[in-house]
N, C-alpha and C positions, 0 to 999 in steps of 0.2 A: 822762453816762448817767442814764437817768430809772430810779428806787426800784425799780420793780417789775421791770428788767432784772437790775440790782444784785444783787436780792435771787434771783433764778433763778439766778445767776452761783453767790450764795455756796451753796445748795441744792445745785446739781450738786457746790460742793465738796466738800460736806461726806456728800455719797450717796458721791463718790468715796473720801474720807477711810475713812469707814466700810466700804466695800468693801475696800480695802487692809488695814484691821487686820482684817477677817474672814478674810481670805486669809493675813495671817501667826499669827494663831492657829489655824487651819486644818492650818497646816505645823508648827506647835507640838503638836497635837494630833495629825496624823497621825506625827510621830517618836516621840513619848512609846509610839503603838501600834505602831511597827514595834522599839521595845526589847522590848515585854512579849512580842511574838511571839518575838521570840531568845531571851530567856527560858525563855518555854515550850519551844523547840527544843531549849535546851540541856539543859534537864531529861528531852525526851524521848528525846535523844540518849543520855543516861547511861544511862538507865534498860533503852535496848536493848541499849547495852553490857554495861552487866552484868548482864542477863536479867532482870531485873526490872521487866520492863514492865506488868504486874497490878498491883504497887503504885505507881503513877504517880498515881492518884487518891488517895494515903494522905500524897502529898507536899505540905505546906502549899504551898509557893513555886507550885509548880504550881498548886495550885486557886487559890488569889488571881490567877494570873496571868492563868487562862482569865477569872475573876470581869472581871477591869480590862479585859479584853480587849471584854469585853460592853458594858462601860461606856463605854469611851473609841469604842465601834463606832459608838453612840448620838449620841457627840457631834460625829464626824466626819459621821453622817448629817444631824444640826440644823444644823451650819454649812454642807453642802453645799447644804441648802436653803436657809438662809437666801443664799448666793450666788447662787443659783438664782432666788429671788423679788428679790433686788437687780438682776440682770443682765436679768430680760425685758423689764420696760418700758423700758432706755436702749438696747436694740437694736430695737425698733419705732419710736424716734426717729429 
């Protein structure tokens, strides 16, 4: 195999490499966001339970939880893209 095959060979490996650990921090990422939603469930669950749904905004766990919620939203969207911009050019090949 001549250098410049070689080296397209290891390129594709390593575009694929990286596409795989995108993918699994991706799913690392979206779990960590589907606890904080239970989370927040479960607190808003209580809180209709026993009527006290007005103080739902006074419960620290709950507002950190919307907080992380915002944040990890952010980063499920950066990795979406970034898969997004990994995957268009090796489907026009």
């Amino acid at each position: 195999m001549n250098e410049k095959t070689l080296n397209k060979l290891k390129n594709t490996a390593k575009d694929c490499a990286s596409n795989v650990l995108t993918r699994v921090e991706l799913s690392m990422v979206q779990s960590k966001l589907k606890s904080k939603f239970q989370l927040l469930g479960q607190k808003v669950y209580e809180a209709i339970q026993e009527g006290r749904l007005d103080s739902i905004k006074d419960d620290t766990a709950a507002v950190e939880a919307v907080g992380a919620i915002f944040e990890i939203k952010k980063q499920v969207a950066e990795l979406e893209q970034k898969l997004n911009k990994a995957e268009g050019p090796s489907e026009k090949a």
